[in-house]
DRENDREN-186881 format. One record per residue (C-alpha): residue number from 1; x, y, z. Coordinates in steps of 0.5 Angstrom, whole numbers, plus 2048, in hexadecimal, padded with zeros to 3 digits. Example, Ala and Ser with C-alpha at 12.3 -4.5 7.8 and 13.67 -1.06 7.14 Angstrom:
% DRENDREN-186881
@nr = 1, u = 819, v = 7F7, w = 810
@nr = 2, u = 81B, v = 7FE, w = 80E
% end
This chain:
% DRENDREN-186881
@nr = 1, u = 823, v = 7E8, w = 7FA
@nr = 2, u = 827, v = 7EF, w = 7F9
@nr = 3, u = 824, v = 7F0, w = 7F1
@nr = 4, u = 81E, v = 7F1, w = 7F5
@nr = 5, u = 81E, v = 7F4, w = 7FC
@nr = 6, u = 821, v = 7FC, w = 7FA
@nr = 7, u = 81D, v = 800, w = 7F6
@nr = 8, u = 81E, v = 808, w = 7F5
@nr = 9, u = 818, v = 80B, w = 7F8
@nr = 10, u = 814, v = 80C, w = 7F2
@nr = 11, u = 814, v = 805, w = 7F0
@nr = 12, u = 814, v = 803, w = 7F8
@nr = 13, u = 80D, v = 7FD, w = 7F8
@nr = 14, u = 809, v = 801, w = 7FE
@nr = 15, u = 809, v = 807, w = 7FA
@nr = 16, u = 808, v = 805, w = 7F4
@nr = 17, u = 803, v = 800, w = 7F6
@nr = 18, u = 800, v = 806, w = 7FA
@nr = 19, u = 7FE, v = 80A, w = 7F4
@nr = 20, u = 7FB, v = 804, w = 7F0
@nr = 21, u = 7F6, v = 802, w = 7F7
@nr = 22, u = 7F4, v = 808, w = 7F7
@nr = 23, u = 7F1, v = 808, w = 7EF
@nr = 24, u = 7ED, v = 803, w = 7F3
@nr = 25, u = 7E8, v = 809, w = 7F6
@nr = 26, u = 7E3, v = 80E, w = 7F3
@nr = 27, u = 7E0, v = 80A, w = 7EE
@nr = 28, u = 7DB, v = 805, w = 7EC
@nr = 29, u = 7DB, v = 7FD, w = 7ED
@nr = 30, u = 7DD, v = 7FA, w = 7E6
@nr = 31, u = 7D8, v = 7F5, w = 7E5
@nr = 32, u = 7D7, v = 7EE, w = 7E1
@nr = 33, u = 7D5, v = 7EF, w = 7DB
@nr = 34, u = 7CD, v = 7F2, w = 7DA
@nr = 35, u = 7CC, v = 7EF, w = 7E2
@nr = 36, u = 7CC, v = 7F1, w = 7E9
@nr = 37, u = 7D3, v = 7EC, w = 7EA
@nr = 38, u = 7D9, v = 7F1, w = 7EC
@nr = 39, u = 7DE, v = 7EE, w = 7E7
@nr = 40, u = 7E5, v = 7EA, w = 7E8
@nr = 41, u = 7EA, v = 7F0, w = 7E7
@nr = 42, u = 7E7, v = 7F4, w = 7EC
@nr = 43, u = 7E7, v = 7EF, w = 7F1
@nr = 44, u = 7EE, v = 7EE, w = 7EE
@nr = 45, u = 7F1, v = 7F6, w = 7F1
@nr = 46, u = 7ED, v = 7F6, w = 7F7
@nr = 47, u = 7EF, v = 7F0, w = 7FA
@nr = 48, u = 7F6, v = 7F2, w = 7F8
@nr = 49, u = 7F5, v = 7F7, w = 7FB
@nr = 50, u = 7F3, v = 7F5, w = 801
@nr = 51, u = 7F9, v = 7F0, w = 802
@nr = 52, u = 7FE, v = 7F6, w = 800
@nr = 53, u = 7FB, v = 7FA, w = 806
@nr = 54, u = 7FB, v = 7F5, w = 80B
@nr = 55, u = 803, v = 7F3, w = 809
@nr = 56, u = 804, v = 7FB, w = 809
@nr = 57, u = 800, v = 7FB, w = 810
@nr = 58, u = 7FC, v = 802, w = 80C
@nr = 59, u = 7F6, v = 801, w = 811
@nr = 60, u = 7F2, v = 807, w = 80D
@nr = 61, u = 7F3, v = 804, w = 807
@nr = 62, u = 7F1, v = 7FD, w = 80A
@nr = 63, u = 7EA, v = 801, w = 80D
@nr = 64, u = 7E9, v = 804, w = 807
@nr = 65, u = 7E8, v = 7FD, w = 803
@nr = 66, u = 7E4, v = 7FB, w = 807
@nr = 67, u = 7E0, v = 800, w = 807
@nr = 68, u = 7DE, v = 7FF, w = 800
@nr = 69, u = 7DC, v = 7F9, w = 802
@nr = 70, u = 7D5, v = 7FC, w = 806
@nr = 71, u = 7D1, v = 7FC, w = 800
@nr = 72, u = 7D1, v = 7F5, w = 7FE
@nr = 73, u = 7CF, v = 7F2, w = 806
@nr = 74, u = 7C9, v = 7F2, w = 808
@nr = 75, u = 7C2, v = 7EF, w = 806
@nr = 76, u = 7C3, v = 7F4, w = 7FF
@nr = 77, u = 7C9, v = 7F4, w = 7FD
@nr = 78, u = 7CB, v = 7F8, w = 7F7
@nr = 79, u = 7CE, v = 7F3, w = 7F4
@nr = 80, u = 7CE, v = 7EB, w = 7F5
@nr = 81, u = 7D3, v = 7E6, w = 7F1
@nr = 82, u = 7D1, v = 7DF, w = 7F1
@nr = 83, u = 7D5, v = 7DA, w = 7EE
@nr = 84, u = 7D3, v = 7D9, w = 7E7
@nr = 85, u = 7DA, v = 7DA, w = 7E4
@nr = 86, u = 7E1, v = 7DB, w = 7E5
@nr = 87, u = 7E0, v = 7E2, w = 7E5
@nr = 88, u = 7DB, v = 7E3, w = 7EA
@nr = 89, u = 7DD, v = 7DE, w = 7EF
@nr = 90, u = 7E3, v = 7E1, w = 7F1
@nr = 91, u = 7DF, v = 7E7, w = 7F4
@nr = 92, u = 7E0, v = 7E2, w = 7FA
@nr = 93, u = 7E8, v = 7E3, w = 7FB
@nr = 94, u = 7E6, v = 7EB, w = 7FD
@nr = 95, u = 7E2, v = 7E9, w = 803
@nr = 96, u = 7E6, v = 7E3, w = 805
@nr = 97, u = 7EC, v = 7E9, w = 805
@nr = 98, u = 7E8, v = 7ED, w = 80A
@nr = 99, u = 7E6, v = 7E8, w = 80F
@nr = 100, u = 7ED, v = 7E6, w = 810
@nr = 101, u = 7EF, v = 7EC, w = 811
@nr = 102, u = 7E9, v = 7EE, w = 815
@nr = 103, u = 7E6, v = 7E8, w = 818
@nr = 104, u = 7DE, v = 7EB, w = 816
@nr = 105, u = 7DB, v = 7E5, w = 814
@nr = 106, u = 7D6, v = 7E8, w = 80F
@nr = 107, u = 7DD, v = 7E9, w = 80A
@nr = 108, u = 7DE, v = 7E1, w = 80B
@nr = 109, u = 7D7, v = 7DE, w = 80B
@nr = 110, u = 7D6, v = 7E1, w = 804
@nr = 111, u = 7DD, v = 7E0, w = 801
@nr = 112, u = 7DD, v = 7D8, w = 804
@nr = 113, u = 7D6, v = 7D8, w = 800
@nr = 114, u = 7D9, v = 7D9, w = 7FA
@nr = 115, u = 7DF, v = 7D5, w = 7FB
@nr = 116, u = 7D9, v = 7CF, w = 7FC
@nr = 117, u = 7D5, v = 7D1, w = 7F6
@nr = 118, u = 7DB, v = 7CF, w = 7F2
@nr = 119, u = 7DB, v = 7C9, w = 7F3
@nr = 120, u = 7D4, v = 7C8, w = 7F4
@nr = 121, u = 7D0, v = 7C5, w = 7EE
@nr = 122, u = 7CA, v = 7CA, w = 7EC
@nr = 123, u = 7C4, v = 7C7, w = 7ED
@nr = 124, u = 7C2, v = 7C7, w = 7E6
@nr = 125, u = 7C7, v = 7C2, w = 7E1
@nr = 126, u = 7C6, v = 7C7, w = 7DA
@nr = 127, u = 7CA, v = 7CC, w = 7DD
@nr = 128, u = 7D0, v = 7C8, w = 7DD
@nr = 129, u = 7D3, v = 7C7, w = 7D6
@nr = 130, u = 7D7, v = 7C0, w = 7D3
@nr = 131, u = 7DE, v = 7C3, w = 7D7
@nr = 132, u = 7DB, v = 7C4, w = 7DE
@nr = 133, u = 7D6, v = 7BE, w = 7DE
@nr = 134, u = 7DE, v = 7BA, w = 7DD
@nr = 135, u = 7E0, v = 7BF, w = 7E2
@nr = 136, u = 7DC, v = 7BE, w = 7E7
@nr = 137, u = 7DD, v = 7B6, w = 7E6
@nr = 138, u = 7E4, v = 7B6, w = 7E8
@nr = 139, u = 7E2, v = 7BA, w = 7EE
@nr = 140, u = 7E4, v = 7C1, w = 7EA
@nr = 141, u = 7E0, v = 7C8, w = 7EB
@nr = 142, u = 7DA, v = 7C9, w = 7E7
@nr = 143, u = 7DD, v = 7CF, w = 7E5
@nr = 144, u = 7E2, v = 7CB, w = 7E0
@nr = 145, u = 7E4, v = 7CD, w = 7DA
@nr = 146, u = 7EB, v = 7CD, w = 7D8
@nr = 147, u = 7EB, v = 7D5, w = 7D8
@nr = 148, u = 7F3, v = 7D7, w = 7D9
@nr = 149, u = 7F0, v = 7DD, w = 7DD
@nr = 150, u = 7EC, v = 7D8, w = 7E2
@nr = 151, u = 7F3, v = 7D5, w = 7E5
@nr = 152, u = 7F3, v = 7DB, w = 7E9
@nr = 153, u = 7EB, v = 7DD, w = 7EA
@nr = 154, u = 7EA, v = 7D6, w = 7EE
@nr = 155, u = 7F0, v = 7D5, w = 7F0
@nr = 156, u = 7F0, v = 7DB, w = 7F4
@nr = 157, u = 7E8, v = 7DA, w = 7F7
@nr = 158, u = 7EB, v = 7D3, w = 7FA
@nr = 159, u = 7F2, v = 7D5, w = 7FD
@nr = 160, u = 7EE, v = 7DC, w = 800
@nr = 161, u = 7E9, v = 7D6, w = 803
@nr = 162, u = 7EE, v = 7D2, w = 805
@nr = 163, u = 7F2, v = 7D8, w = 809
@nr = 164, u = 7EB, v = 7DA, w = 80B
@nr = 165, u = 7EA, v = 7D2, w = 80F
@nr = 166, u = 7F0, v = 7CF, w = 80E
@nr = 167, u = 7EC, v = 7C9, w = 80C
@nr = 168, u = 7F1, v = 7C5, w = 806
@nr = 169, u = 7E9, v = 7C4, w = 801
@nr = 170, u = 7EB, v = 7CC, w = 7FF
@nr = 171, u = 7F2, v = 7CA, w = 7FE
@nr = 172, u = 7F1, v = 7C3, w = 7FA
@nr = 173, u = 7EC, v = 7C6, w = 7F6
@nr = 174, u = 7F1, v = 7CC, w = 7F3
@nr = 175, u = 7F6, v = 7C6, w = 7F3
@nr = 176, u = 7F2, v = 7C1, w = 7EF
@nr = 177, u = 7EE, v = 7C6, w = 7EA
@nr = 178, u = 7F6, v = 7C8, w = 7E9
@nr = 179, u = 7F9, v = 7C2, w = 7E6
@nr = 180, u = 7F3, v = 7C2, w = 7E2
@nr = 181, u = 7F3, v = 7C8, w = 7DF
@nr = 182, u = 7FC, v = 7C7, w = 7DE
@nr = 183, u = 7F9, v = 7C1, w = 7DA
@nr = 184, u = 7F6, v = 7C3, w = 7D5
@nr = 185, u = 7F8, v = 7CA, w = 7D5
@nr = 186, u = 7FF, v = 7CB, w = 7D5
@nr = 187, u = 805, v = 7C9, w = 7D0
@nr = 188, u = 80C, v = 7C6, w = 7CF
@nr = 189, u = 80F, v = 7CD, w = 7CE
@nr = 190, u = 80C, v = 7CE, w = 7D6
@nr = 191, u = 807, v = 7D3, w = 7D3
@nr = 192, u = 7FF, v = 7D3, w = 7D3
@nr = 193, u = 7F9, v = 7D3, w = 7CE
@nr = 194, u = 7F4, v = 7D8, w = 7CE
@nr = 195, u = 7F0, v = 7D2, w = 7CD
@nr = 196, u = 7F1, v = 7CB, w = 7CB
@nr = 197, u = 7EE, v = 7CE, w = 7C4
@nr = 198, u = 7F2, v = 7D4, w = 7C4
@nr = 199, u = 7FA, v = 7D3, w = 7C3
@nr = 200, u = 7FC, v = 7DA, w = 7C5
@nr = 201, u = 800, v = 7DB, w = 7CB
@nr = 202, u = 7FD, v = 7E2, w = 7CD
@nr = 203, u = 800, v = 7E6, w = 7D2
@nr = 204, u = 7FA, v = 7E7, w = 7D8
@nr = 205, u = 7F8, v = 7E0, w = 7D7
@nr = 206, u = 7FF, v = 7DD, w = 7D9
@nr = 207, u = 800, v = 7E2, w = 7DF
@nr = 208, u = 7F9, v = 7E0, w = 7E2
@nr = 209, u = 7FC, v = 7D9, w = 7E2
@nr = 210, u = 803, v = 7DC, w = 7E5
@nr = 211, u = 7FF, v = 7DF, w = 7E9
@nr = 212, u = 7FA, v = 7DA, w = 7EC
@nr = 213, u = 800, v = 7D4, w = 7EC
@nr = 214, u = 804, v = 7D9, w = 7F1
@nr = 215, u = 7FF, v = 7DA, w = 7F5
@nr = 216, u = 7FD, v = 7D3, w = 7F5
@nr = 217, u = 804, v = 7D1, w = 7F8
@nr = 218, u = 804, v = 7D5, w = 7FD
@nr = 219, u = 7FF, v = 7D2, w = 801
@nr = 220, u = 801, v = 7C9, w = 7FE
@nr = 221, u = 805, v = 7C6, w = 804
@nr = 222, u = 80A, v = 7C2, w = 801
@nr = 223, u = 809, v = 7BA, w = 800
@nr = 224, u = 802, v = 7BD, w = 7FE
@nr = 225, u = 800, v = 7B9, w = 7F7
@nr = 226, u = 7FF, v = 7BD, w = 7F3
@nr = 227, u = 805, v = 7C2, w = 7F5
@nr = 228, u = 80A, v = 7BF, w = 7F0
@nr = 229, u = 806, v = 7BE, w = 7EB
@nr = 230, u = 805, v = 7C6, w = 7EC
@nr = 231, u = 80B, v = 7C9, w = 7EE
@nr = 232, u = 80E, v = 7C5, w = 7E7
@nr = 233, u = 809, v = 7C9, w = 7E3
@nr = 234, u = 80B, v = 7CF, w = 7E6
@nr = 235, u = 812, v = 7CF, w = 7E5
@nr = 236, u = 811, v = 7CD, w = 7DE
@nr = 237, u = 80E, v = 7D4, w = 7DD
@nr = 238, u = 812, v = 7D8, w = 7E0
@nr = 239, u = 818, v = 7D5, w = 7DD
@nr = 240, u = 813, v = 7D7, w = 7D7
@nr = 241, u = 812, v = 7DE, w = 7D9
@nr = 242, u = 819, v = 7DF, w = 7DB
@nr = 243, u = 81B, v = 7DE, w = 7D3
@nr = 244, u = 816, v = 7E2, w = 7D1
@nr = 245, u = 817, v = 7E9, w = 7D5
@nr = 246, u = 81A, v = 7EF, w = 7D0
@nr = 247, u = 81F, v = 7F3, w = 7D3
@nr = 248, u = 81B, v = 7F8, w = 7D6
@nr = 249, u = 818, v = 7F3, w = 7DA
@nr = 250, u = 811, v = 7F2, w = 7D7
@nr = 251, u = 80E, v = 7ED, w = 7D4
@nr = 252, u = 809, v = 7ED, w = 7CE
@nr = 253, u = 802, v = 7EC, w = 7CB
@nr = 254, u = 803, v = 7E5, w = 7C9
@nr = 255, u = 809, v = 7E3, w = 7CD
@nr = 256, u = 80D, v = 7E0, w = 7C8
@nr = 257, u = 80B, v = 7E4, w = 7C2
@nr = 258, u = 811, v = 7EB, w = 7C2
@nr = 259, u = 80C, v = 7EE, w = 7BC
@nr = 260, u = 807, v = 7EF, w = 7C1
@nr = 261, u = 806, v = 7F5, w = 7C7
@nr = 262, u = 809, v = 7F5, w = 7CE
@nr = 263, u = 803, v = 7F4, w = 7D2
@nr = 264, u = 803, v = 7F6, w = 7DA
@nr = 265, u = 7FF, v = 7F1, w = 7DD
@nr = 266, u = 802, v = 7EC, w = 7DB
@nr = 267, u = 808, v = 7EF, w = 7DD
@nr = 268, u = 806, v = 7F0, w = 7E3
@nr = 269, u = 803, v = 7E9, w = 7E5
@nr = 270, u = 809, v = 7E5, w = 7E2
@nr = 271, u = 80D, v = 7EA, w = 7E7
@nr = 272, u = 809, v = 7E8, w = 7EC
@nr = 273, u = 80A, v = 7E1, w = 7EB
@nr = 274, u = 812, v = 7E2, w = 7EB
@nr = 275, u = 811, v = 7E6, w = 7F2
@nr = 276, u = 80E, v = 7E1, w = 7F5
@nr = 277, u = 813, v = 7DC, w = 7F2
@nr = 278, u = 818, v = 7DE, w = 7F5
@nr = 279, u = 816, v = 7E0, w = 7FC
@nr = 280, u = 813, v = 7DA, w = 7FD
@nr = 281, u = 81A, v = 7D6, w = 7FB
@nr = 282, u = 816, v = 7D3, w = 7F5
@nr = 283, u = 81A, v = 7D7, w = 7EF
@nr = 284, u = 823, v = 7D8, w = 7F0
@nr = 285, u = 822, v = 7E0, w = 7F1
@nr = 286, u = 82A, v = 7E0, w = 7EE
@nr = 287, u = 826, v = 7DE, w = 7E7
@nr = 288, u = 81F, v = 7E2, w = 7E9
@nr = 289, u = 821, v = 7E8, w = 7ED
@nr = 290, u = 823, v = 7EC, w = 7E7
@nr = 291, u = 81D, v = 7EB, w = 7E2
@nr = 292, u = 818, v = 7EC, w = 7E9
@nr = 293, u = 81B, v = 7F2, w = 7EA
@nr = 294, u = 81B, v = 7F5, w = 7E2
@nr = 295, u = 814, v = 7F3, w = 7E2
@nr = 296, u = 811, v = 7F6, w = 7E8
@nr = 297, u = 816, v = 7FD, w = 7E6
@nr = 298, u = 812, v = 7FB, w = 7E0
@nr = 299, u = 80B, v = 7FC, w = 7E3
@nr = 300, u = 80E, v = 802, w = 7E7
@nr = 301, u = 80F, v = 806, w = 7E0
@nr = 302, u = 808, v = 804, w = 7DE
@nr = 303, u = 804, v = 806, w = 7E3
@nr = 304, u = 802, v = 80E, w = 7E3
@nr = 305, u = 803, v = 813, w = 7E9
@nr = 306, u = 7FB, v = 812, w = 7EA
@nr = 307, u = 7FD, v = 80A, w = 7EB
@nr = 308, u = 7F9, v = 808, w = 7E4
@nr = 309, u = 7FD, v = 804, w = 7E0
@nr = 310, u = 7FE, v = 803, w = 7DA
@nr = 311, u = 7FE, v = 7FF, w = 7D3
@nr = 312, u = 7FA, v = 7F9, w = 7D6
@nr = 313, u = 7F7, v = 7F4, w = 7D0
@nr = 314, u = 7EF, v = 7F6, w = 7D1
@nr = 315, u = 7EB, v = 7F0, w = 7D3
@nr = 316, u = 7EC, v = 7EA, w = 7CF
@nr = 317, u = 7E8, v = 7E4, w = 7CC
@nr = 318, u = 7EB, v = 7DE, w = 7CA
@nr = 319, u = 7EB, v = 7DE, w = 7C1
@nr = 320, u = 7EF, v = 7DB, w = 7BD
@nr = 321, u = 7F3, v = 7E0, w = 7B9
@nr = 322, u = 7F9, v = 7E3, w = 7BA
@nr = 323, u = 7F8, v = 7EA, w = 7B9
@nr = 324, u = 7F3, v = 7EB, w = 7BE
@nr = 325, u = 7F7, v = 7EA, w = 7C3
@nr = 326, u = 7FB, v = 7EF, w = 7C0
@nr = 327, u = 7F6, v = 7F4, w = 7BE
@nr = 328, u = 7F3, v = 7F4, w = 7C5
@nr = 329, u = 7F2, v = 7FB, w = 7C7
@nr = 330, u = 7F7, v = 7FE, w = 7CD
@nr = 331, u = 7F3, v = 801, w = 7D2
@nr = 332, u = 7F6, v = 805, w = 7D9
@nr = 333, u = 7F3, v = 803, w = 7DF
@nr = 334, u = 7F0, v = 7FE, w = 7DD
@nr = 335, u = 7EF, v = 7F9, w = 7E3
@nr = 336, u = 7F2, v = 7F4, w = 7E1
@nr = 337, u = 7F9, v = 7F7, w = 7DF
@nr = 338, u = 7F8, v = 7FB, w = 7E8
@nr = 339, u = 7F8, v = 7F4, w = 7EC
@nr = 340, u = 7FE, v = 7F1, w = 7EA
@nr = 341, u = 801, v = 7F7, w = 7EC
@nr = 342, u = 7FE, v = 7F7, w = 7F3
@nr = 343, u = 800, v = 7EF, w = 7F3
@nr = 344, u = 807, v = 7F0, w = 7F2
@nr = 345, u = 808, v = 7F7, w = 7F6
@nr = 346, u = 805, v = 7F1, w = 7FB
@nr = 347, u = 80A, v = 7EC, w = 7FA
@nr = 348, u = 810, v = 7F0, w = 7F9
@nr = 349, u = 80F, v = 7F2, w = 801
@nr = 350, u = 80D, v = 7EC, w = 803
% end
């Protein structure tokens, strides 16, 4: 565990992480398409930021989080997210987040909400396509798609209910809609498809499914059964991943392309799934401990003074063309590229 226990001060996971949380504040919520639905992003950096003041034990900035919270509780809220989608329901995760560290159960009746409409079959039929209709036959979500990203999205809803009531539906629900997802989306070489029809290994879309399947592990007993057939899957990734690391210790746009850009949010998510690996035994860290620490000195060297990071790929839809993946705009503090920073700084401390 050595390669990923001392830092020199610039790069240490609290100060770093520090600055990214506090990119958090004096902005607007970014918003769902032309709806009134926060986004997935942002729900990604505020629960991550969350998680890293509780493991930091930063109470100010714990208490400001969740004041941010105010406007979305009451009869009116600002904004209110259904479970229309992926990118929606995972709104609930933040509020799941603040019950468990405060115990209101205003945050948990409306996270645990979310949690339930997932699985809940709406009302009307038209609503659902040829693939969900199947889903929810074989007792999957209605939000089932085959999206790379959504390993990540209703993987994380479901633990956060699970943590949230300890009852083992959340848990088996993330379980079961990831061997799905495992079956149709990821290849023989260990890495995934955007989509079946979009045979490109981008970057970002690997890193939800790292991200997510570590995040799933963390809450499966062993003998649950479908632990193995998840932990084998997650292995085989980051064998990938791990041979796929240029030697600054960054990974690229499309992961297995070298004429493609280093990208930073896919960075930091493999790095995440790397960390949590090892700190939970699953990953030798002889063999993963100097690629963990290459790329969170990596994500370090990406992220400015003011906490905003830069070179993370621009929200991105599934297309069958190389070059757009390769021609997707590099932004700076976009909130994709913020939340893996948090998420590591987070696992590193752990």
């Amino acid at each position: 565990m050595n390669a990923i226990e001392k830092w020199p001060g610039e790069a240490a996971p609290q100060h770093v992480g520090r600055r990214v949380a506090g990119t958090v504040f004096g902005r607007d919520f970014v918003l769902w398409m032309d709806s009134n639905m926060i986004n997935y992003h942002e729900i990604c950096v505020w629960q991550g930021a969350l998680r890293f003041a509780k493991l930091t034990g930063d109470k100010a900035l714990a208490a400001r989080l969740i004041r941010r919270f105010d406007p979305l509780l009451g009869d009116n809220p600002k904004h209110a997210n259904t479970a229309a989608n992926v990118d929606t329901a995972v709104f609930g995760s933040v509020p799941l987040e603040i019950y468990m560290q405060t115990g209101d159960k205003r945050y948990f009746d409306m996270g645990i909400a979310l949690a339930d409409e997932q699985w809940a079959v709406p009302a009307d039929p038209s609503r659902l396509d040829a693939v969900a209709r199947e889903a929810v036959k074989r007792g999957l979500s209605w939000n089932t798609r085959y999206w790379i990203d959504d390993m990540y999205m209703i993987t994380m809803l479901q633990t956060q209910a699970y943590r949230a009531t300890g009852d083992i539906k959340y848990r088996d629900r993330a379980a079961a809609e990831a061997v799905s997802y495992l079956d149709v989306l990821q290849r023989p070489n260990g890495l995934f498809y955007h989509t079946p029809g979009v045979p490109f290994f981008w970057g970002r879309g690997n890193g939800w499914f790292a991200a997510g399947m570590a995040e799933l592990l963390r809450v499966l007993p062993d003998g649950h059964p479908n632990r193995a057939r998840i932990m084998e899957s997650y292995k085989k990734m980051m064998a990938a991943l791990l041979a796929h690391q240029d030697a600054e210790g960054k990974w690229r746009q499309l992961v297995d392309d070298p004429a493609s850009w280093a990208e930073s949010s896919a960075t930091g998510m493999f790095t995440y799934g790397f960390v949590t690996g090892m700190k939970n035994g699953w990953l030798d860290a002889a063999t993963y401990g100097p690629a963990a620490r290459k790329g969170w000195l990596a994500l370090v060297s990406w992220t400015n003074p003011d906490g905003l990071v830069r070179d993370v790929c621009y929200g991105t839809n599934a297309f069958n063309d190389r070059q757009y993946y390769l021609d997707r705009p590099r932004i700076t503090g976009d909130l994709h590229g913020q939340a893996p920073v948090l998420w590591c700084a987070s696992a590193l401390l752990e």
